[in-house]
ROBANU-954113 format. One record per residue: residue in one letter; x, z, y negated of N, C-alpha, C in turn. Coordinates in steps of 0.1 Angstrom, whole numbers, plus 5000, padded with zeros to 4 digits. Layout:
// ROBANU-954113
aXZYXZYXZY/...
END
This chain:
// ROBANU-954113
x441447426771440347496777439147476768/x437747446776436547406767435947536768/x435547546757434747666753432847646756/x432547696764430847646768430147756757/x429247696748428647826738427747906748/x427648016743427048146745425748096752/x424948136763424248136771422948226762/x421748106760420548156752419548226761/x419848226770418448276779417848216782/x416748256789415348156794414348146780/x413948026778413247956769412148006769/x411448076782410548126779409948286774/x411148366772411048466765411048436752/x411348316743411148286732409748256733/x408948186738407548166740406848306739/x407448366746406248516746406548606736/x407748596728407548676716407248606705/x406548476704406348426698404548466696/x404148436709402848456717402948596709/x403448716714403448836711403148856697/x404248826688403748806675402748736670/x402248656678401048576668399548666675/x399648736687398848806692398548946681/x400049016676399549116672399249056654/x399748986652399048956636397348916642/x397748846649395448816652394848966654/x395549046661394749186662394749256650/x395949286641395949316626394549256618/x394549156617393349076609392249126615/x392149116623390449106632390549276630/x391249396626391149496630391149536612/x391549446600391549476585390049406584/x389549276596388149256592386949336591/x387049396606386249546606386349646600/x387749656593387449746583386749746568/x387249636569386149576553384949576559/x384249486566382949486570382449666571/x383149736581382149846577382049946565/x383049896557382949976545382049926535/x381349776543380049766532378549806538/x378649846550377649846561377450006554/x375449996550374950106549374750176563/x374450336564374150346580373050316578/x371950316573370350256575370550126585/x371350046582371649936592372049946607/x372950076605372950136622371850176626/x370550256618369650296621368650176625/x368450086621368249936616368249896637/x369449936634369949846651369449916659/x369250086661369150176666367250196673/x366750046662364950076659364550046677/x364250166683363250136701364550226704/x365550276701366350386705366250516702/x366250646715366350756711367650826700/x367450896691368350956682368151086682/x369151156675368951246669369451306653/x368351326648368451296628368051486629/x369551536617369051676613368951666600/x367851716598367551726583368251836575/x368051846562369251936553368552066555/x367752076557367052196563367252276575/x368052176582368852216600367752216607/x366252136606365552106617366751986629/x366451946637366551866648365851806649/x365451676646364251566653365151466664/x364651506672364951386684363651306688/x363451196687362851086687363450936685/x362250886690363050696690362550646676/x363450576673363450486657362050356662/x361650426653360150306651360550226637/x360450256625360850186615361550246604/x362450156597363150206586363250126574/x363250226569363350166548364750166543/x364850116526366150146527366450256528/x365250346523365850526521364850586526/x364350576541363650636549363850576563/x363550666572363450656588362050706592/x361850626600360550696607360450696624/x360350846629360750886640359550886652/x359350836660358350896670358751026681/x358751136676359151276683358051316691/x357951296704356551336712355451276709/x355551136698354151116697353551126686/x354251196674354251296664355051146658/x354451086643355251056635356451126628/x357651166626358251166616358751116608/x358751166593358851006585360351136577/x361451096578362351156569363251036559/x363051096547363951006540365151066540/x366250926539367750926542368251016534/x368151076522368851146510368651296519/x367851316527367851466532368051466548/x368851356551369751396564371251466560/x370951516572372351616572373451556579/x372851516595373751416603372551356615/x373451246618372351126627373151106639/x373051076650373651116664372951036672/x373850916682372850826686372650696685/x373250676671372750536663374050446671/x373450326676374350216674375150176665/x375950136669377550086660377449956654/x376249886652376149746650374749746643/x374849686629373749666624372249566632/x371349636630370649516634369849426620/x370249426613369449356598369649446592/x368649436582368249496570367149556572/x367449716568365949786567364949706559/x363449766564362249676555362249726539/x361949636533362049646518360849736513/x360049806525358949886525359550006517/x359050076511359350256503358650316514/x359050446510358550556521356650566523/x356050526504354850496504353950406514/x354950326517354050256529353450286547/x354350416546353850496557352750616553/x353150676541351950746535350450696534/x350650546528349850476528348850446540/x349550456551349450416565348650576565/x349450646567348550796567347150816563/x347450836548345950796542344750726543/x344950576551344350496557343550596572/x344750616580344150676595343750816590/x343850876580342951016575343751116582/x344651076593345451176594346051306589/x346051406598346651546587348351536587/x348751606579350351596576350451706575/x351651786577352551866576353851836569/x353751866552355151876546356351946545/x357351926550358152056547359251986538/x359052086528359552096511361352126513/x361952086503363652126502363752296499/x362352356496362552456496362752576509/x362152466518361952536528360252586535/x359652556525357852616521357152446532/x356352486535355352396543354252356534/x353752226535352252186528351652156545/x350352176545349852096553348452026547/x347751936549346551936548346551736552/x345351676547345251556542345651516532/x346451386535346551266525345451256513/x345451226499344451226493344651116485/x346251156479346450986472348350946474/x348450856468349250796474350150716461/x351250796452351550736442352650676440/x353450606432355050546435356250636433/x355950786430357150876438356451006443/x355251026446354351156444353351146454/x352451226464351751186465350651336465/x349951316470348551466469347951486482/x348251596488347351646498346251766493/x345551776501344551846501344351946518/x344552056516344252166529343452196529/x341952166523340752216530339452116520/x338552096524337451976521337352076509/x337252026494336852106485338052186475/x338652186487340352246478340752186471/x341852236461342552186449343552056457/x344151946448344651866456345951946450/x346851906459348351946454349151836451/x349951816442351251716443352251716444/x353151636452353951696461355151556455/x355951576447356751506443357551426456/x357951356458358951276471359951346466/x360651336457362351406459361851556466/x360751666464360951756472360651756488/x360551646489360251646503361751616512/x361751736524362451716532362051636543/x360951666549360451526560359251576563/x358251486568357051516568356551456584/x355651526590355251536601353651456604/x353451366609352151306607351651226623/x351051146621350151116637351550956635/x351950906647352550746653352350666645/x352850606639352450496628353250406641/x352550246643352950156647352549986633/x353649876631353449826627352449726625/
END
């Protein structure tokens, strides 16, 4: 009596766990890629991607700005809220809500001075609000590489207003 060996199956269930396994190692990889990629991804680059999009940015102070991303630094955002510049740097967000999941570039290698600067130029009034919680308001007067000076009344003392105490500042649309 001949012995017939053991019956392997259809050939093509070897195909599909083959398929299968090479499917889930491709999804493993492509799923350890995005993890690496976003663990170098600053969020300024979600903000970045986010720029002509409505958000919502709360500062450490628990204001709310909702407005659309006009431009961003590495360590500033600048908001259009009704019309109203907001210019908040990144170090005094609390949380950001909104932002796209996908970098669009690199924020501008611009410092926050370059929207002050912009201020100063249109003579615009500002409204500072300090980490203390205290308000400045007045005009732009100067414009320095961490500091800058307003003035609240023609004739008044100028004040200076260091940047690290600034929680975010309130000013007229800056367009580029």
């Amino acid at each position: 009596m001949t012995s017939w060996p053991a019956e392997r199956g259809d050939p093509s269930d070897d195909v599909d766990r083959a398929n299968g396994a090479a499917a889930r190692e491709r999804d493993a990889e492509v799923s350890e890629r995005l993890t690496v990629e976003l663990a170098t991804t600053r969020w300024s680059e979600w903000l970045v991607g986010s720029v002509g999009n409505s958000v919502e940015v709360v500062s450490l102070d628990g204001v709310c700005h909702r407005g659309r991303v006009t431009t961003v630094g590495a360590d500033w955002c600048l908001l259009d809220v009704d019309g109203r510049g907001v210019l908040v740097p990144l170090g005094q967000v609390l949380t950001a809500s909104g932002l796209g999941r996908t970098g669009g570039g690199a924020p501008t290698r611009a410092g926050v001075g370059w929207v002050l600067r912009r201020w100063l130029q249109m003579r615009c009034q500002v409204v500072v609000h300090l980490s203390d919680g205290s308000t400045r308001g007045g005009a732009l007067t100067a414009v320095l590489a961490d500091a800058f000076t307003i003035r609240h009344d023609v004739g008044g003392p100028h004040v200076l207003v260091p940047l690290t105490a600034v929680c975010w500042i309130a000013g007229e649309s800056v367009s580029d």
